[in-house]
C-alpha positions as CSV (number, residue, x, y, z in Angstrom):
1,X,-62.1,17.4,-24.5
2,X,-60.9,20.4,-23.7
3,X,-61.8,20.1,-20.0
4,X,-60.1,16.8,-19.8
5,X,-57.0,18.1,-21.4
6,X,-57.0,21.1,-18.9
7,X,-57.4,18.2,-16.0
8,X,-54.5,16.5,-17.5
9,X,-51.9,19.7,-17.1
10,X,-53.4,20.1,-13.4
11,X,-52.1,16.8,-12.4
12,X,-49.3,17.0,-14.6
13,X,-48.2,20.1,-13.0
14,X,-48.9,18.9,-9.2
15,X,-46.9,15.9,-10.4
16,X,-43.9,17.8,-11.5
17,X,-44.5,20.3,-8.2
18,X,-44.1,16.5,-6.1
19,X,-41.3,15.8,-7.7
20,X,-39.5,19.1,-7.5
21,X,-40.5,19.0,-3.8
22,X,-39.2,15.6,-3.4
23,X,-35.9,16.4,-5.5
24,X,-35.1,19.9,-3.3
25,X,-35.9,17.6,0.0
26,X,-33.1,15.0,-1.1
27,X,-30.8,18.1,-2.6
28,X,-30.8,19.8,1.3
29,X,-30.6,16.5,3.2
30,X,-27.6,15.9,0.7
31,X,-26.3,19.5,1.8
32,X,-26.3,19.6,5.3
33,X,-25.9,15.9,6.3
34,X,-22.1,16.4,4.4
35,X,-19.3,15.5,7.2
36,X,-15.5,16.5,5.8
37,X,-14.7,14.5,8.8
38,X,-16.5,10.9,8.2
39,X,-15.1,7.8,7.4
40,X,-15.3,7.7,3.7
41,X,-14.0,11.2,3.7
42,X,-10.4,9.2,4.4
43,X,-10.2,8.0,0.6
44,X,-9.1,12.0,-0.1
45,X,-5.8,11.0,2.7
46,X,-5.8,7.6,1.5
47,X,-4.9,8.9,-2.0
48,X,-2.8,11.5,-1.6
49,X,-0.5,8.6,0.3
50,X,-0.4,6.9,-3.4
51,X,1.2,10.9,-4.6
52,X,3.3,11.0,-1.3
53,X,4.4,8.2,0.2
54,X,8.5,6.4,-1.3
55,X,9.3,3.3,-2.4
56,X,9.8,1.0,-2.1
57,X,6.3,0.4,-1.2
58,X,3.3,-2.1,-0.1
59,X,0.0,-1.3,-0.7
60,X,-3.0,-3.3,1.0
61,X,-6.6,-3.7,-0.8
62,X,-9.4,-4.5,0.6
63,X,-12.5,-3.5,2.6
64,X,-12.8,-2.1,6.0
65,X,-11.8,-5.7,7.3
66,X,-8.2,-4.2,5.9
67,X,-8.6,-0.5,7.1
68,X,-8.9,-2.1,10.9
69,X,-6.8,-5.7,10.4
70,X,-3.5,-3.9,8.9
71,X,-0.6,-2.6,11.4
72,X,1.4,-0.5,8.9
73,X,4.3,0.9,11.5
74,X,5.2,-3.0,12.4
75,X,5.0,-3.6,8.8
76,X,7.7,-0.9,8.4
77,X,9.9,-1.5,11.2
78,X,10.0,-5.4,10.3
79,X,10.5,-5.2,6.5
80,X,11.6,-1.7,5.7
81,X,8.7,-1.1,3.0
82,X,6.5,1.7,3.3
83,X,3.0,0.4,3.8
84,X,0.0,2.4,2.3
85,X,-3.5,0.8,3.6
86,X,-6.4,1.4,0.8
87,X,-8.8,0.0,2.9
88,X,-12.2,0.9,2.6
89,X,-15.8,0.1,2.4
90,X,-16.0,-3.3,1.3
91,X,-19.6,-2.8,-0.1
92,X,-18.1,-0.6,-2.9
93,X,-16.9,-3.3,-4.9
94,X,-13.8,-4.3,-6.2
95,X,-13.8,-2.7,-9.3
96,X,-14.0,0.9,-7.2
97,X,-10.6,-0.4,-5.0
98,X,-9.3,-1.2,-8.2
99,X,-10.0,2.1,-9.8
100,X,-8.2,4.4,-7.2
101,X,-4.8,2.3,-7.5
102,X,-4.6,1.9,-11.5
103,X,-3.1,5.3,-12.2
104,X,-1.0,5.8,-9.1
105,X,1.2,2.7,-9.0
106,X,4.8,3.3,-9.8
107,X,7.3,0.0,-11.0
108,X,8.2,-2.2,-7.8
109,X,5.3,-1.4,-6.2
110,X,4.0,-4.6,-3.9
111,X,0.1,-4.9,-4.0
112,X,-1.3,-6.7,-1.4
113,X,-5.4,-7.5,-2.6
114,X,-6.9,-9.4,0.6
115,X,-11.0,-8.1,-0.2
116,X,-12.9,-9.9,2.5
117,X,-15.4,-12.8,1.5
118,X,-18.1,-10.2,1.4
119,X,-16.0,-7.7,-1.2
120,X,-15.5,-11.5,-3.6
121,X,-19.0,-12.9,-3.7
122,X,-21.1,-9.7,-4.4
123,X,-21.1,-8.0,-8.0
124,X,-18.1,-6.1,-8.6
125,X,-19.8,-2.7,-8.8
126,X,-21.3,-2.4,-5.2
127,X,-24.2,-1.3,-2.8
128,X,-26.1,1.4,-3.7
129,X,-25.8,2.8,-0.2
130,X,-22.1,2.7,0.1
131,X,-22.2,3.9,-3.2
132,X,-23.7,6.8,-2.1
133,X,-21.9,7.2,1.3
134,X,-18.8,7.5,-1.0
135,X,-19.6,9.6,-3.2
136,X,-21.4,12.1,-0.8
137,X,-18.0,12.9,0.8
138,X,-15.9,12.0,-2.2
139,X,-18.0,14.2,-5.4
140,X,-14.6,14.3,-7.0
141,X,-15.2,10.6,-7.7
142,X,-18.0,11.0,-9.5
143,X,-16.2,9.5,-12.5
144,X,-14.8,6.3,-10.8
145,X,-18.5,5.8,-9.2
146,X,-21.3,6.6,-12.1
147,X,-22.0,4.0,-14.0
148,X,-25.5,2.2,-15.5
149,X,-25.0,-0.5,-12.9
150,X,-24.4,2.0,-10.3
151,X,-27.2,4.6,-10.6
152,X,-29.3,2.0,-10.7
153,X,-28.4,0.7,-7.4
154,X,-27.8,3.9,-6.1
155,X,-31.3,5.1,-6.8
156,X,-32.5,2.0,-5.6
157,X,-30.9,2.4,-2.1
158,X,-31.4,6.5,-1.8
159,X,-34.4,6.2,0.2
160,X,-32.4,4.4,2.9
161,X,-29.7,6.0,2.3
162,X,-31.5,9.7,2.9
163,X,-33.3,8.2,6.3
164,X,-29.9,7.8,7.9
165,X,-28.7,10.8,6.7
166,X,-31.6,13.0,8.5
167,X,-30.9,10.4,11.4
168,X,-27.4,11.2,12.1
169,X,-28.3,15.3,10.9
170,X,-31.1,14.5,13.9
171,X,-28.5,13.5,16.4
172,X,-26.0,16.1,15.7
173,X,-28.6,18.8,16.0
174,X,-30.5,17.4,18.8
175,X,-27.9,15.7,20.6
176,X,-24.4,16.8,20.0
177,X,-22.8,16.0,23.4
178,X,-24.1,12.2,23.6
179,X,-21.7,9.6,24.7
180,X,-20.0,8.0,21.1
181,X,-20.2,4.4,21.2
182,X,-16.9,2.5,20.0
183,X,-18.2,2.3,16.8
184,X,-19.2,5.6,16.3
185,X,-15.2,6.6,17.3
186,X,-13.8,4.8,14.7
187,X,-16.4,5.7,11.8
188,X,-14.3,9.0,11.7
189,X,-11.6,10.3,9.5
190,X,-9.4,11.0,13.3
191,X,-9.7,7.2,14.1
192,X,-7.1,6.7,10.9
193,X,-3.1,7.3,11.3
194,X,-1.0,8.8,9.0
195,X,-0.7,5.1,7.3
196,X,-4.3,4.6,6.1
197,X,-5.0,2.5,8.8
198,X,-8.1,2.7,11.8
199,X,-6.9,2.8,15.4
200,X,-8.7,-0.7,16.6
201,X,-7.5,0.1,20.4
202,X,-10.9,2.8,20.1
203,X,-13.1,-0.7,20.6
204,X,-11.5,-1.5,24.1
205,X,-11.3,-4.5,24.8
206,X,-14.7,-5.6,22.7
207,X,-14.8,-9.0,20.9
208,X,-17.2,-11.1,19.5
209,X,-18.9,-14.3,21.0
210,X,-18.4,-17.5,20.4
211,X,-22.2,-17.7,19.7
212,X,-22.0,-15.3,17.2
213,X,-19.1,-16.9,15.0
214,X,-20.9,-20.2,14.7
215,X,-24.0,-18.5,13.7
216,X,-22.0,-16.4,11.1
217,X,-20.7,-19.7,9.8
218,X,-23.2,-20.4,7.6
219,X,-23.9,-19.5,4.4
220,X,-21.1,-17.3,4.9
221,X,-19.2,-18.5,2.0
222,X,-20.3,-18.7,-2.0
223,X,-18.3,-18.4,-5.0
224,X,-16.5,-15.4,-6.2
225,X,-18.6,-13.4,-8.3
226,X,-17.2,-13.9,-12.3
227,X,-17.2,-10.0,-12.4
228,X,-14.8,-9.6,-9.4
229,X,-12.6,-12.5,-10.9
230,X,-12.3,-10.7,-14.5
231,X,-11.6,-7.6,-12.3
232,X,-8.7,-9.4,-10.6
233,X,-6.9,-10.9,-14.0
234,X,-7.3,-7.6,-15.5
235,X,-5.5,-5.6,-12.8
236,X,-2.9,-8.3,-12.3
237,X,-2.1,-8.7,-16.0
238,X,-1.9,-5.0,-16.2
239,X,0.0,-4.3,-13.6
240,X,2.1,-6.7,-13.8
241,X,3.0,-5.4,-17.5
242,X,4.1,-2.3,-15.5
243,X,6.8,-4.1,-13.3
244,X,4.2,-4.2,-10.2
245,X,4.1,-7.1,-8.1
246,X,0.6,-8.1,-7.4
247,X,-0.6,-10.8,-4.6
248,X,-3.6,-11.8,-3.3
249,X,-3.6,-13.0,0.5
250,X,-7.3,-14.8,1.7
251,X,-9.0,-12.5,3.9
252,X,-8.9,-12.7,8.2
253,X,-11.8,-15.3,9.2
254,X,-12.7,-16.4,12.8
255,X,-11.0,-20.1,13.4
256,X,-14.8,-21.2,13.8
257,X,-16.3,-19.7,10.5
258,X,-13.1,-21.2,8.5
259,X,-13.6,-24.7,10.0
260,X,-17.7,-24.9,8.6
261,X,-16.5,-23.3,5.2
262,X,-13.2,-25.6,4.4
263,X,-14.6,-26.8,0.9
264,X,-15.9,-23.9,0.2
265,X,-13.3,-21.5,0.5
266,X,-10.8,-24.1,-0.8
267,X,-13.1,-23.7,-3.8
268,X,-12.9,-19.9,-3.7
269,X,-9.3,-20.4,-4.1
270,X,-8.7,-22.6,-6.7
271,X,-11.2,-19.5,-8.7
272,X,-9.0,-17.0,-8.2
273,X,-5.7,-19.5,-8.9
274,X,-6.9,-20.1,-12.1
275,X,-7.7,-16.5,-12.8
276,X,-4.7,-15.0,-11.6
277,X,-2.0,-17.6,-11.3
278,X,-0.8,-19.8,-8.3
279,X,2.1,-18.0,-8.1
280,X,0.3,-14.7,-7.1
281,X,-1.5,-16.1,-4.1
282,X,0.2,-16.0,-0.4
283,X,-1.1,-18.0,2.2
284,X,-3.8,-20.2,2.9
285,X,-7.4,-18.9,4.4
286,X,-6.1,-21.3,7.7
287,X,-2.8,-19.0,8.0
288,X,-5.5,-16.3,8.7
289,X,-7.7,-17.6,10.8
290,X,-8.0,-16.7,14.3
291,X,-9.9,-17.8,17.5
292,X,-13.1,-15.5,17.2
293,X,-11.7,-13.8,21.0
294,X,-9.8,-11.8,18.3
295,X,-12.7,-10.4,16.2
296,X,-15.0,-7.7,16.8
297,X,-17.5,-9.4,14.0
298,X,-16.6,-11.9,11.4
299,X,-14.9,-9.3,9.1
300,X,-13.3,-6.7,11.4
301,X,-10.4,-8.2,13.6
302,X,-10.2,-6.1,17.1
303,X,-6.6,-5.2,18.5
304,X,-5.0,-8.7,18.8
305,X,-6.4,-9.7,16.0
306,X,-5.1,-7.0,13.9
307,X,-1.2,-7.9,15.5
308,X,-2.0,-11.3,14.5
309,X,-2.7,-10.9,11.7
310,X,-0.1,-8.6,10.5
311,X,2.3,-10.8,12.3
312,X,1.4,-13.8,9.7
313,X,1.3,-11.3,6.6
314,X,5.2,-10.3,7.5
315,X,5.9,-14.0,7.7
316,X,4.8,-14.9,4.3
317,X,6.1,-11.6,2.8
318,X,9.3,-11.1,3.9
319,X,11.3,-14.7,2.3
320,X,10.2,-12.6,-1.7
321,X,11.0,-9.6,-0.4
322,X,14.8,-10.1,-1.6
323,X,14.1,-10.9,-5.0
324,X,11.1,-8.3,-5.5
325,X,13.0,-5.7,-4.6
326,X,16.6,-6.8,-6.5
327,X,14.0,-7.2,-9.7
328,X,12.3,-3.7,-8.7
329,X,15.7,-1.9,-8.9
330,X,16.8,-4.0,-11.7
């Protein structure tokens, strides 16, 4: 007995000495893989726009397909508002985009939520990985990001997540003077201006094919996840309460992934209609849809893209802005 309880404590030692191992492995990959210069390390700039920036102001949600498909100067120069662009990872959820806004809206505020198709159909609480890429250059938002849903994910995705952490640690050690690709140049905190928004001119002249948006078209559309819907009402009745006007504008789409998904997305409308009100959403998904020579991928428009895009947004904003504003100062 006594020599199988003595066997016991050896392999319950070498098992705690694993662990230990494993736990100091993912502490110093943690450590030295930290860049204050990345692109989630633009939420700290991003918020301290919501502490800085006047009224009367427009602020745009969404996922990186906003950080790259907003242009806030024209926004300014054509309606006078002073645009703040929240975008971010779209794999971190809604309820996380949601979270950094609540407690630094002011009355007569103009939210703009326009979360891609990807941001609506998955759960509300994000990818594990993005999880972690957020929270890695962001520990100050521990609070908005721990939750049970979210360590679980997050533990879940942490062994990918480490492997490209040592990868790009590899690079930077190995090979610090390598040519950046286009998309390595606007994965950086430098590729954002002082609006929140990611300078799309860094991808040249780069689009994708025609190819590739009919293969993206399908399955690209399902319905809006019930948790991202609840998340919506919530933040629009709340905000609303607070004299905030709160929109929702459908998302930028290639012409060719909009045409295969008509039903579809007409049906992912009428959810968020009836969980927000008809009154609170601006535009249809067609008023945002452009030929696919304007896209980099099926989320991210490329320069032209982003101008037409903005173009349209000033277009269907600027008839309200009159009475938002005379209500706002009201």
């Amino acid at each position: 007995m006594r020599s199988e309880f003595s066997q016991f404590l050896v392999y319950a030692g070498e098992a705690v000495g694993c662990f230990l191992l494993i736990l100091l492995f993912c502490a110093g990959v943690w450590a030295v893989s930290y860049n204050s210069h990345d692109y989630a390390s633009s939420l700290k700039e991003k918020i301290a726009l919501l502490d800085t920036t006047e009224s009367p102001r427009i602020i745009f949600v969404g996922g990186s397909g906003v950080a790259l498909g907003i242009d806030s100067p024209l926004i300014e120069k054509e309606t006078g508002l002073h645009p703040i662009n929240m975008g971010i990872y779209g794999a971190l959820g809604l309820k996380f985009m949601l979270h950094e806004l609540t407690d630094n809206l002011r009355p007569g505020d103009i939210v703009v939520l326009s979360p891609e198709h990807v941001v609506l159909q998955q759960p509300d609480y994000g990818d594990g990985f993005y999880l972690l890429e957020m929270l890695h250059s962001n520990p100050e938002q521990a609070r908005a990001v721990l939750s049970l849903h979210t360590i679980v994910v997050m533990l879940r995705h942490s062994p990918s997540w480490l492997q490209a952490q040592a990868y790009k640690f590899y690079l930077a050690l190995f090979f610090p003077h390598r040519t950046l690709t286009a998309a390595d140049r606007m994965n950086t905190l430098e590729a954002f201006n002082n609006y929140g928004d990611v300078n799309t001119e860094l991808a040249g002249e780069k689009h994708m094919t025609r190819e590739a948006a009919y293969a993206d078209a399908a399955g690209f559309i399902s319905p809006v996840d019930s948790g991202v819907l609840a998340d919506m009402k919530s933040f629009v009745q709340q905000s609303q309460a607070r004299g905030i006007h709160v929109f929702y504008m459908p998302p930028s789409a290639p012409e060719e992934i909009v045409a295969a998904n008509t039903a579809l997305i007409a049906a992912q409308i009428e959810q968020i209609q009836n969980a927000i009100g008809t009154s609170t959403v601006l535009g249809t998904e067609d008023d945002f849809a452009f030929p696919y020579s304007m896209y980099l991928d099926a989320e991210h428009p490329n320069e032209a893209g982003k101008e037409a895009r903005t173009q349209e947004m000033i277009r269907i904003i600027t008839p309200l802005l009159p009475k938002l504003l005379k209500v706002s100062s009201n």
